[in-house]
N, C-alpha and C positions, 0 to 999 in steps of 0.2 A: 594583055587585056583579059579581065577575068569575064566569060561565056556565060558559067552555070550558075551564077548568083546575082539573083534582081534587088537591086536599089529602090528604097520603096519611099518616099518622101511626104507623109504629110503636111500641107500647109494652112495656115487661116491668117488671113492679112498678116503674110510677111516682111519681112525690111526685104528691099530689091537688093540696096547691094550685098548684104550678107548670102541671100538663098542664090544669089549669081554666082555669087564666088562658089561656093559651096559647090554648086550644080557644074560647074566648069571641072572642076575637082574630081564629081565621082564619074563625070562622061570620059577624063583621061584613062582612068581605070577600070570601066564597067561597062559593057557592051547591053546592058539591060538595066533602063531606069525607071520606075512609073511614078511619075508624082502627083498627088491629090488636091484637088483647089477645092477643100472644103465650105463651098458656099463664104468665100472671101469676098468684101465689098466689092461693089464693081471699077472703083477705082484701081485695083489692081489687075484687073485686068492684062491691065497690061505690061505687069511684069511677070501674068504667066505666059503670054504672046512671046518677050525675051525669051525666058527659061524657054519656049518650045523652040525656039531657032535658036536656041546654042548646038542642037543638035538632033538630026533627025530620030535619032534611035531613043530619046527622051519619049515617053507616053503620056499626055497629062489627060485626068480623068476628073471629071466636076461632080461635086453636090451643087443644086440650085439652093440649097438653102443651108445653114451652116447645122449637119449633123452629129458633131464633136471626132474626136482624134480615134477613139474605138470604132466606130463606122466608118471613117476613113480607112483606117488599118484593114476593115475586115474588104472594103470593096478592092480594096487593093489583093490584099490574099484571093480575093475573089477572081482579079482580072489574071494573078498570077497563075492561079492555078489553070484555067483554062485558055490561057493565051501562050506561056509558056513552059512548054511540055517539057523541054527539057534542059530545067534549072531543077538543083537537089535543094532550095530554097532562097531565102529571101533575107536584107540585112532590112532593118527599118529606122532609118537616122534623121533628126530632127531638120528644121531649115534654119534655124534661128544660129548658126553658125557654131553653136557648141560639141560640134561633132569632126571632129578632124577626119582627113580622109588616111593616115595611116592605120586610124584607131577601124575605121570602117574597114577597110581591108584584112586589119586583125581580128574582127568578129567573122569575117564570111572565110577565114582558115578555120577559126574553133569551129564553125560548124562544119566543115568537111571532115574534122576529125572525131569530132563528136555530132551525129548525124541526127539523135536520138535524143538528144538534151537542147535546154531551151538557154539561148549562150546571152548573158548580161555582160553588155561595157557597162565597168562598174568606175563610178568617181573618185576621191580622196578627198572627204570633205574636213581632214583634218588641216589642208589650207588656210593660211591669215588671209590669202583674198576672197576666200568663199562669201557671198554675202550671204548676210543673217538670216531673211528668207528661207535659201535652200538647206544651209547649215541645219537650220531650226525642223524644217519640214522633215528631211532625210533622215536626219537621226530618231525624230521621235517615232515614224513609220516603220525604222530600221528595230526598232524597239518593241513596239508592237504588232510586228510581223515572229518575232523573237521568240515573245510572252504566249500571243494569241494560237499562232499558225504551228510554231513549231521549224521556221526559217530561219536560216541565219545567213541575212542577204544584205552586203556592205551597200549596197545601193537601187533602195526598194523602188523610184522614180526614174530611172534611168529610160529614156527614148530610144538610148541604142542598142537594139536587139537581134538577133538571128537565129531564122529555124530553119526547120527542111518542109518539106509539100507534104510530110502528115503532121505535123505537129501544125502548117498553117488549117488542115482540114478539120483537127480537133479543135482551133480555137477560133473559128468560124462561129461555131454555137455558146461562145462561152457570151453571156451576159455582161451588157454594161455598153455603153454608146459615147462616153466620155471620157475623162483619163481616170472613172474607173475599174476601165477598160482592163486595163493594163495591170493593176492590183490582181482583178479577178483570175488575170494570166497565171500571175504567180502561184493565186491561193490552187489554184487546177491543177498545180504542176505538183503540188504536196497531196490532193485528192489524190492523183491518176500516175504518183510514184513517177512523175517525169524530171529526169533529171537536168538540174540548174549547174553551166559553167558559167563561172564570171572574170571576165578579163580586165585587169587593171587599162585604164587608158587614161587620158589626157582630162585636167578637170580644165573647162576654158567657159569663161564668163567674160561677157563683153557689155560694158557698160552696169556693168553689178547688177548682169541679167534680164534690163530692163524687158529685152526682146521677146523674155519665154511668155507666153499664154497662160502658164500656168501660175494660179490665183491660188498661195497660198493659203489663205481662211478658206476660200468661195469653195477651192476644190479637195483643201483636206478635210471636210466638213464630207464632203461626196464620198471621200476616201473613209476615212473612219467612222461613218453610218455602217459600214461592211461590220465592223467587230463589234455594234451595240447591240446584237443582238446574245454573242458570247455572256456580253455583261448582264444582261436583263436575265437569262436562263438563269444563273448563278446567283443574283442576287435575290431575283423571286424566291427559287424554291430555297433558299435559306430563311428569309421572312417567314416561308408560309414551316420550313423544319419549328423555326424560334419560335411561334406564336403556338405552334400543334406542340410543342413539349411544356409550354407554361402551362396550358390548358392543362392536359395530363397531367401533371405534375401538380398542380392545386388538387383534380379532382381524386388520384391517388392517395396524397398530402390527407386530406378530407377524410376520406374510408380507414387511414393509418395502417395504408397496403406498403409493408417491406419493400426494400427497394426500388423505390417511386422515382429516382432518377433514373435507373438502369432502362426501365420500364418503360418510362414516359422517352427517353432517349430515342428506342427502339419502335416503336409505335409512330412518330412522328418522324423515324428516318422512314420508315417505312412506306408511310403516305406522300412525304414530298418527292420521296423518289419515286414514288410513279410518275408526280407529278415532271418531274426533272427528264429522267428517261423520253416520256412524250414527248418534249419539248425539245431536245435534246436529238433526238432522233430525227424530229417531221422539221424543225428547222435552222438547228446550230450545227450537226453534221450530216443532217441528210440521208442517213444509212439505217433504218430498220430492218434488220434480219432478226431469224431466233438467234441464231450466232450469238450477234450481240446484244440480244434478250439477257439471255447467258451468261457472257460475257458482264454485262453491265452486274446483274443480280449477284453476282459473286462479291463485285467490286462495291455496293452496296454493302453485303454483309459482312464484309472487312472493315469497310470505313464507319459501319454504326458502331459495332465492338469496340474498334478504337474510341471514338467517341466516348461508347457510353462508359468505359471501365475509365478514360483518362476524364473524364469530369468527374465521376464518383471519386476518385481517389485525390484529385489537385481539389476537391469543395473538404475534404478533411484536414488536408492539410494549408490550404488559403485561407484566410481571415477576408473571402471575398465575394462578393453575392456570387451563387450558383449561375443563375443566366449570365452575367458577364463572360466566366469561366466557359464555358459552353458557347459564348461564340466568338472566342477567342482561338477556341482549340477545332471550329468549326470552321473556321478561317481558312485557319494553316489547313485542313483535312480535303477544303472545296480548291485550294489553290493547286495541291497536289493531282487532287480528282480531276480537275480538267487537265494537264497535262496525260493523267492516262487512259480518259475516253479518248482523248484526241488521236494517244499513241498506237493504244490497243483494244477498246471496246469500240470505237466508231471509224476506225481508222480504214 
């Protein structure tokens, strides 16, 4: 019987007999289980009345009204931390029966041996019975967690999780009430340098998942609102780079001021990089220091030089409009850039 790791189970109108089975499963193994009746019809009632007499040492805790799976989670960390003192944490596994209880027992080892890291049962959705939904959902978030975050996480939706009582006390405060919840988990753990194990387990879909909650448009819509604001920073102050060097560049053009692309280049990096920096700082990474003043401003004056010497020398040798050239090579220059705010200027 495992003592020092609590069984955390949120639910919202569950199948009975799936979360029965299940719940029978992790009270064989687990001397500590709390599960959540997140404001579930009142028709089910009465299959948390079941779940509480399968066993006394079960805790079920209610919302009156359905406040999504990240408020679940967090009141659950909540009751854990102050109810039981001595657990080194918590596994948290779905009810909709896609959680085997070997796989559960293999998440609450990696977290005893990794005490300090935030441990993912991770799927294989490389499966022919995956259905399409999950298939589709998992990879594409698998992708832009990749691109955006800087993770490389085989299974960025995964329910089956486990920590210890401070990594539940750090993400108490993390934002999000829904199964954005859980994204924001991840994105925090690349913030605050917390390290991610991720344990192969069992991929199981019952009924080609009809059971999960999870509303692949409704909720990956919730899910990647998170990375439009990456894309907006980037793609604005590109606009506003392109628009501030056609300017300069007519009015240079005009006067027959000697290198009037280098010029105009440099002038409009200039300015949208303040503007980008701002933005960039107050709310794509959150991190203004001088550090990264600094930091940033160097990475600035590297990336206009490129700029502006690789459009002056490819508009001699191109048979192609100048602004094309420029934001072609503005492209590749912004794709790189965010990779190293991310890494090293805002990190």
């Amino acid at each position: 019987m495992i003592d020092d790791v609590c069984v955390i189970i949120p639910a919202y109108n569950p199948d009975e007999e799936l979360f029965l089975k299940f719940t029978k499963q992790v009270v064989e193994k687990f001397s500590k289980i709390v599960v959540i009746n997140d404001g579930s019809n009142e028709e089910c009632d009465v299959i948390f009345e079941k779940i509480g007499a399968v066993d006394s040492k079960i805790q079920i805790l209610k919302h009156s009204v359905n406040l999504g799976k990240g408020r679940a989670l967090k009141t659950a960390f909540n009751y854990v931390l102050n109810t039981y003192k001595d657990c080194i944490g918590v596994v948290a596994a779905d009810c909709d029966g896609q959680h085997g209880i070997d796989d559960v027992i293999s998440c609450s080892e990696a977290l005893r041996k990794n005490p300090n890291s935030l441990v993912l049962g991770v799927r294989d959705f490389n499966k022919d019975d995956v259905p399409f939904k999950s298939r589709y959902g998992n990879k594409l978030t698998r992708i832009i967690f990749k691109l955006f975050i800087g993770l490389n996480i085989k299974d960025t939706q995964t329910g089956l999780r486990a920590l210890s009582t401070d990594l539940m006390k750090t993400f108490m405060s993390t934002k999000g009430e829904r199964y954005e919840y859980e994204t924001n988990m991840l994105i925090e753990c690349k913030q605050d340098n917390i390290p991610l194990e991720q344990i192969p387990i069992s991929t199981i879909y019952i009924e080609k998942n009809q059971t999960s909650k999870f509303n692949p448009i409704k909720d990956s819509l919730s899910i990647y609102k998170l990375f439009g604001k990456y894309i907006f920073s980037a793609l604005s102050s590109f606009a506003i780079d392109v628009i501030l060097f056609n300017i300069f560049l007519i009015l240079l053009n005009d006067n027959n001021i000697p290198n009037g692309i280098i010029i105009a280049t440099i002038a409009a990096r200039i300015l949208s990089s303040l503007y980008n920096f701002r933005v960039n700082a107050k709310m794509v990474f959150k991190n203004m220091t001088k550090t990264s003043l600094i930091k940033y401003t160097i990475l600035v004056l590297i990336q206009m030089l490129i700029s502006a010497f690789a459009v002056n020398y490819l508009s001699t040798v191109l048979p192609v409009e100048v602004t094309f050239i420029k934001i072609v090579v503005d492209i590749i220059i912004f794709m790189v850039n965010f990779v190293v705010q991310r890494e090293f200027v805002f990190k």
